[in-house]
C-alpha positions as CSV (number, residue, x, y, z in Angstrom):
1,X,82.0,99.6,-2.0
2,X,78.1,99.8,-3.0
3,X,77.0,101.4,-5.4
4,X,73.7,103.8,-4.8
5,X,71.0,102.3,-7.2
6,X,69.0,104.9,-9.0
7,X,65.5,105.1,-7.4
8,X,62.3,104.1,-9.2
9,X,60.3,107.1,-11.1
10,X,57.6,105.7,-8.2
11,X,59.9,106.5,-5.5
12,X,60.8,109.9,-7.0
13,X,57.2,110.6,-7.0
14,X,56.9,109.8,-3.5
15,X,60.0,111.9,-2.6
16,X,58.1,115.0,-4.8
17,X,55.3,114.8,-3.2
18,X,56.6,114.3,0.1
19,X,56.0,117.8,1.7
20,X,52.5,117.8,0.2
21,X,51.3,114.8,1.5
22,X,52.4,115.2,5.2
23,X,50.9,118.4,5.2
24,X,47.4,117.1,4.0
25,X,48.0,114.1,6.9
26,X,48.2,116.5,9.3
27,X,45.4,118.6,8.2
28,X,42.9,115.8,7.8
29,X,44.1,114.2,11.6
30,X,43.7,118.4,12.5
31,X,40.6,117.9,11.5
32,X,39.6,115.0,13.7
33,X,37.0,112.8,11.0
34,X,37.4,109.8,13.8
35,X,35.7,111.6,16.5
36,X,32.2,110.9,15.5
37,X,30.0,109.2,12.8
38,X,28.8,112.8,12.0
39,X,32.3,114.1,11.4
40,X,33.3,110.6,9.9
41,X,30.8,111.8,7.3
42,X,32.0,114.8,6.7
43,X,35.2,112.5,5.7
44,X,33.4,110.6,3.4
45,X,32.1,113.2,1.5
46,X,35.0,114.5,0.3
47,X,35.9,111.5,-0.5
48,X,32.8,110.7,-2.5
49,X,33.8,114.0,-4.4
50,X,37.8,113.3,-4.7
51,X,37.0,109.9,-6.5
52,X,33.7,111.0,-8.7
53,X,36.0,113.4,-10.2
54,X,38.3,110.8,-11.2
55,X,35.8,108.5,-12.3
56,X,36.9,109.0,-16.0
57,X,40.2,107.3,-15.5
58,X,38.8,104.4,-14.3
59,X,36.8,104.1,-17.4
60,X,39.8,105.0,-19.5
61,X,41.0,102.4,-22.1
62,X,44.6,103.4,-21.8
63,X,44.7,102.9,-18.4
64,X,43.1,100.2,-17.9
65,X,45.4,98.4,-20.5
66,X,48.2,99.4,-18.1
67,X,46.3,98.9,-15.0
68,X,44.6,95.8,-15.9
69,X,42.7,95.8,-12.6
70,X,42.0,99.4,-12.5
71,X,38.0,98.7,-11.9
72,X,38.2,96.7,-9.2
73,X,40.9,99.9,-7.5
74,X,37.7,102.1,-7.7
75,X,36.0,103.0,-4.2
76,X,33.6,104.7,-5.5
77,X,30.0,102.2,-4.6
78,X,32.3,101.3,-1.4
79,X,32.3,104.9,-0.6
80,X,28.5,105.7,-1.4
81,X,27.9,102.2,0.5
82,X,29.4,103.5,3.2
83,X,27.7,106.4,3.4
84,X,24.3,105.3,3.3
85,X,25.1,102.7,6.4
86,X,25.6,105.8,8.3
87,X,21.9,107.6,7.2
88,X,23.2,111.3,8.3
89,X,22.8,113.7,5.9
90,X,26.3,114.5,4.5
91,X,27.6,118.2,3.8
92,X,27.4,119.7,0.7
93,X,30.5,119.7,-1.1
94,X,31.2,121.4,-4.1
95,X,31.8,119.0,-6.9
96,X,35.3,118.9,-8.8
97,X,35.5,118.8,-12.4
98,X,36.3,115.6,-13.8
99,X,40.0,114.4,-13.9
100,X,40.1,113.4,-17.9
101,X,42.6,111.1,-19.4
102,X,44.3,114.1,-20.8
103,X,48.0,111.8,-21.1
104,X,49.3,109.4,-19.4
105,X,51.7,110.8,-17.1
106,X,48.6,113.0,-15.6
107,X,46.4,110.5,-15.1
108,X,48.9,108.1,-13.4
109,X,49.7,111.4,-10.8
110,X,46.4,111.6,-10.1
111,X,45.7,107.6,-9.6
112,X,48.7,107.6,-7.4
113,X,47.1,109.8,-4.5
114,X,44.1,107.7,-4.5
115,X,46.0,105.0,-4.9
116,X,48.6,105.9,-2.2
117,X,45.1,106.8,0.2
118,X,44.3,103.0,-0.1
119,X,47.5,102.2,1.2
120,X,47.5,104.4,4.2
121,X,43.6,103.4,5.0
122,X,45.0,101.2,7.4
123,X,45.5,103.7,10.0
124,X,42.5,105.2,9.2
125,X,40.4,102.0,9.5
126,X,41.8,101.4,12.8
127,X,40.0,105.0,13.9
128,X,37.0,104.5,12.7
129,X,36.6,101.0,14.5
130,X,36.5,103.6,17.3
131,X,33.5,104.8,16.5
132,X,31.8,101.6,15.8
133,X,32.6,101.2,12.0
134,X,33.8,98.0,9.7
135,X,35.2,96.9,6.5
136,X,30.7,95.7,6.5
137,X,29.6,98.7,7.8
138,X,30.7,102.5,7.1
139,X,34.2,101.8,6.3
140,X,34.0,99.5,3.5
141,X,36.6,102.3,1.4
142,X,39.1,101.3,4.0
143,X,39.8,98.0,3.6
144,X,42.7,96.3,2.3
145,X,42.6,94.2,-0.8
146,X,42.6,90.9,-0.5
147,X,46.1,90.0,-1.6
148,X,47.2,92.3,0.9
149,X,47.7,96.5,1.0
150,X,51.3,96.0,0.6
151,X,51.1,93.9,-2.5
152,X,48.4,95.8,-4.1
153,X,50.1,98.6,-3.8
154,X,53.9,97.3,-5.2
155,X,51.5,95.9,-8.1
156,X,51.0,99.4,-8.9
157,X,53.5,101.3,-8.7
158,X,55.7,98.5,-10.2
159,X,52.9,99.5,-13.8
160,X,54.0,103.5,-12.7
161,X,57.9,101.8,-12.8
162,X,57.0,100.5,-16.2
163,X,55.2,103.0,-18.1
164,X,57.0,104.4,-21.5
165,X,58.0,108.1,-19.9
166,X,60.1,110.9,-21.1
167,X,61.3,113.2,-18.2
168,X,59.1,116.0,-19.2
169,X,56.0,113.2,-19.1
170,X,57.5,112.1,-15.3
171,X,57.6,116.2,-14.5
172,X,53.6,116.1,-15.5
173,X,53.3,113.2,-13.8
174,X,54.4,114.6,-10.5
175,X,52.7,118.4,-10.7
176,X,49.7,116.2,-11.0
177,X,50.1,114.1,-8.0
178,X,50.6,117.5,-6.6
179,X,47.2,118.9,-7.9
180,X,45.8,115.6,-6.7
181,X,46.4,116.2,-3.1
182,X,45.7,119.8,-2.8
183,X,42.4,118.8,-4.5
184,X,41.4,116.3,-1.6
185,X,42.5,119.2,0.9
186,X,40.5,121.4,-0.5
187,X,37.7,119.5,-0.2
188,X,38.5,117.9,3.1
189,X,38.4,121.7,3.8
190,X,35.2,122.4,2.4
191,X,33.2,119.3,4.2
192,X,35.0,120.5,7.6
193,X,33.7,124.5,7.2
């Protein structure tokens, strides 16, 4: 007889978030941001807007001594790169305030999304190399790291696995991942209008 082994606090924020981030999958293929290099943009300016509102975790010292390689996870200049490659004139986007390092268990929730994006950029690089782009040109963002998506991502959620959490922290933890994706919807929405 086996026992069933407890899951991970990382795989009981995947299983809480579940329902949310299918539902913004299918919205953003709904929205068809592969189709074009002027929809592509419409893409990456919501993404330009998700991650310069959470440019303040990646500068916080916290988190970076829990996520020693936190920088380098930031896709912010690969993002702006990519969007001056393509020279059209994104949408405007109404900018979200800053993500601040409030606690812990927030900020984590809300690194895990974009996080968890850079693990499913697979996918989406393969559509934009329909429309011409590359990991040099216009979809630098959606590249794997160089040890590998898989890895890089086990790296961190292995330092979500690790972190000192109560279960009221974890419950933060998860309403923010929440917040995070509804966030990127909403803008996703607003670039698409």
């Amino acid at each position: 007889m086996t026992i069933p082994l407890t899951p991970t606090r990382s795989q009981r924020l995947k299983a809480a978030t579940a329902t949310i981030h299918d539902t913004l999958d299918q919205r953003i293929m709904a929205l068809d941001p592969f189709s074009s290099p002027q929809r592509y943009v419409r893409f990456l300016r919501a993404q330009q807007a998700f991650h310069a509102a959470l440019a303040p975790l990646y500068a916080a010292p916290q988190l970076r001594a829990l996520i020693p390689d936190l920088d380098e996870r930031d896709r912010s200049a690969a993002i702006a790169a990519d969007l001056a490659d393509l020279n059209v004139p994104p949408p405007p986007v109404a900018e979200v305030a800053a993500v601040e390092p409030v606690d812990l268990s927030t900020s984590l929730g809300w690194l895990y999304v974009a996080e968890g994006s850079s693990l499913g950029a697979a996918f989406l690089l393969k559509a934009a190399q329909r429309i011409g782009l590359t990991i040099d040109h216009g979809a630098r963002h959606l590249a794997g790291h160089p040890e590998g998506r898989a890895a890089h991502w086990r790296r961190f959620t292995a330092q979500i696995d690790a972190a000192q959490m109560t279960p009221e922290e974890e419950d933060r933890m998860i309403a923010a991942a929440r917040d995070a994706f509804a966030c990127f919807r909403s803008l996703a929405d607003a670039a698409f209008a």
